[in-house]
MDAnalysis code that builds the backbone (N, CA, C; Angstrom):
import MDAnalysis as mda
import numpy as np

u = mda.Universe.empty(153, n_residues=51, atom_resindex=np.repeat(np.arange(51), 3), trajectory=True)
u.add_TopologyAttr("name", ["N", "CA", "C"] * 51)
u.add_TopologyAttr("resid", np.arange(1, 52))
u.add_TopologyAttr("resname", ["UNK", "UNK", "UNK", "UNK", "UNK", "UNK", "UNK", "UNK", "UNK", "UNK", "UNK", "UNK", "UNK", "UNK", "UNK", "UNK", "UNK", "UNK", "UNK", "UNK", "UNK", "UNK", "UNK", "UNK", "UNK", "UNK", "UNK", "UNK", "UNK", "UNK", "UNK", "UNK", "UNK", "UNK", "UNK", "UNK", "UNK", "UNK", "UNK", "UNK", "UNK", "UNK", "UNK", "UNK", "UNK", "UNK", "UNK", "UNK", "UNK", "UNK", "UNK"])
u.atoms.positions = np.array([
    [-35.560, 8.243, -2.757],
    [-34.991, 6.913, -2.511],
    [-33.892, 7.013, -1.463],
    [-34.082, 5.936, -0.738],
    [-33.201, 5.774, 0.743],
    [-31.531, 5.335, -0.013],
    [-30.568, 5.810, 0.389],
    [-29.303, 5.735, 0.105],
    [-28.951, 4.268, 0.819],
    [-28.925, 3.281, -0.108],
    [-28.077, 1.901, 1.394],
    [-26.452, 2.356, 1.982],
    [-27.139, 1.829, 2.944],
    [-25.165, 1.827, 4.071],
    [-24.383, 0.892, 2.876],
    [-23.209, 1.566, 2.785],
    [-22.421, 0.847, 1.756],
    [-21.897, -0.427, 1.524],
    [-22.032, -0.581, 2.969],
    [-21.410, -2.277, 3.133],
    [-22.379, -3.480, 2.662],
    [-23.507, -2.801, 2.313],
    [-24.153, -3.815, 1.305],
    [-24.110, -3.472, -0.478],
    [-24.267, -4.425, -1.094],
    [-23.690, -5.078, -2.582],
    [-25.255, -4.456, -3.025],
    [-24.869, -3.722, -3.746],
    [-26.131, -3.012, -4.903],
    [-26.389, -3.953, -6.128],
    [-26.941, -5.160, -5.751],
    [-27.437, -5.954, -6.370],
    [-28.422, -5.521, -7.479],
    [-29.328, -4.327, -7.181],
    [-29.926, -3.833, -8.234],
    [-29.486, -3.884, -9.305],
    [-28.339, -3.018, -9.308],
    [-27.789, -2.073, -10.260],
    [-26.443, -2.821, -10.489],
    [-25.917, -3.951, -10.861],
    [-24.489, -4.196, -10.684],
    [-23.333, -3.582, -11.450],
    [-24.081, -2.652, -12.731],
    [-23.062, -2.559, -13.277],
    [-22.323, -0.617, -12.657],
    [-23.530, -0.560, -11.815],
    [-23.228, 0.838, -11.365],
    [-22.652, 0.337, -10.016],
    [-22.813, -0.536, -9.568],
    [-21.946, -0.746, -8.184],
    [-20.487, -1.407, -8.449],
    [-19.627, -1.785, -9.839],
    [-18.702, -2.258, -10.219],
    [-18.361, -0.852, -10.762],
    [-18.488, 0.336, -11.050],
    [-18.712, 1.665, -11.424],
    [-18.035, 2.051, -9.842],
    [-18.787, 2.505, -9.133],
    [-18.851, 3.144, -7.980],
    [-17.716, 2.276, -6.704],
    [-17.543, 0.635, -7.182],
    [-16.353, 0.228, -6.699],
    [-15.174, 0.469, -7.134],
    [-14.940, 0.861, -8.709],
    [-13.832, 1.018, -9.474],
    [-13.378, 2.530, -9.176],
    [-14.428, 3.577, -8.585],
    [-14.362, 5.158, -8.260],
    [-13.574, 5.019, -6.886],
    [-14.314, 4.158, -6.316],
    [-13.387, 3.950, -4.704],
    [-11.630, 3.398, -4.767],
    [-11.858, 2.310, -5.518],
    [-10.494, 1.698, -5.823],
    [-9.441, 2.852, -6.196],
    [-10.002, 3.735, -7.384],
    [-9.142, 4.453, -7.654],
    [-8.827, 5.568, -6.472],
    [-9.489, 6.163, -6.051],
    [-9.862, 7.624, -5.065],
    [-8.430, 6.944, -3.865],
    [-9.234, 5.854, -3.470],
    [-7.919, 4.664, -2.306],
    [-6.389, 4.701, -2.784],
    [-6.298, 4.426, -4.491],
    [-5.141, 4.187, -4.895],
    [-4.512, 5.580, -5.076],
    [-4.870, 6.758, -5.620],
    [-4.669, 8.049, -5.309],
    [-4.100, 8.809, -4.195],
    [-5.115, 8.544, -2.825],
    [-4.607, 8.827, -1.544],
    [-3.233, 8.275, -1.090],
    [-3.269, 7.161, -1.257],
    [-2.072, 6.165, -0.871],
    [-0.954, 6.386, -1.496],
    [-1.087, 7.032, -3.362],
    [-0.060, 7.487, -4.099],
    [0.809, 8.670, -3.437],
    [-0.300, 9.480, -2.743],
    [-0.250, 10.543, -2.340],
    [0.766, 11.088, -1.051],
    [0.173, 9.889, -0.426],
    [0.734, 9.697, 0.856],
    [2.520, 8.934, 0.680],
    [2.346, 7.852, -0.117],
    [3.971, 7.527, -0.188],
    [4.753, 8.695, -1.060],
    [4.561, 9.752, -1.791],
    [4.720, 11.033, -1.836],
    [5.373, 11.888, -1.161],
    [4.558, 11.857, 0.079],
    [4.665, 12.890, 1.255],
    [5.577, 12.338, 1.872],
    [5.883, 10.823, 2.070],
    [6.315, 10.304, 3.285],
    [8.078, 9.447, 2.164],
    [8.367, 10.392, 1.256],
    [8.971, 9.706, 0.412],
    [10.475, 9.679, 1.424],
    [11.460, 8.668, 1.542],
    [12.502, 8.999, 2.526],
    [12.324, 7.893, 3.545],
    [10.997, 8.169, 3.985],
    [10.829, 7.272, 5.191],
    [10.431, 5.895, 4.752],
    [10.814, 5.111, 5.775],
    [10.276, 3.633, 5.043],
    [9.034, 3.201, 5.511],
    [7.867, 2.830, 4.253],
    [6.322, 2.549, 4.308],
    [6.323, 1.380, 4.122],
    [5.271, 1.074, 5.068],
    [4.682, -0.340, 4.854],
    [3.849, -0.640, 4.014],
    [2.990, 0.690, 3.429],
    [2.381, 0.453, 1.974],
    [3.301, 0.452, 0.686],
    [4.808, 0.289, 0.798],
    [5.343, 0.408, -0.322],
    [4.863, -0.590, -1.756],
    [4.775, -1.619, -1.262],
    [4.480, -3.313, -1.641],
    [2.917, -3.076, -2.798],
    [2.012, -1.980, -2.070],
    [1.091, -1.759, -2.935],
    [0.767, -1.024, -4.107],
    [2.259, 0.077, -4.578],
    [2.173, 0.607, -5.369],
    [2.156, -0.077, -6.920],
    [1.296, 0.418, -7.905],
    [1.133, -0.691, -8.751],
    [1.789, -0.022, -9.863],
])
């Protein structure tokens, strides 16, 4: 089975594409944790998104 380009909605399967959006959300929110971390001191413009 052909993998779809991601930018389309896995209508098939919705409860595995609300799955696989909630894996991204987190992985995104992680990096970004990560990064205001690294960059702690300096002033971020992602500050606003930490939840």
């Amino acid at each position: 089975m052909q993998k779809k380009p991601k930018k389309y909605l896995n209508t098939d399967n919705i409860e595995f594409f609300e799955f696989s959006w909630n894996k991204s959300l987190q992985v995104f929110r992680q990096e970004l944790f990560i990064e205001l971390k690294r960059s702690k001191g300096k002033q971020n413009k992602f500050e606003f998104l930490r939840y």
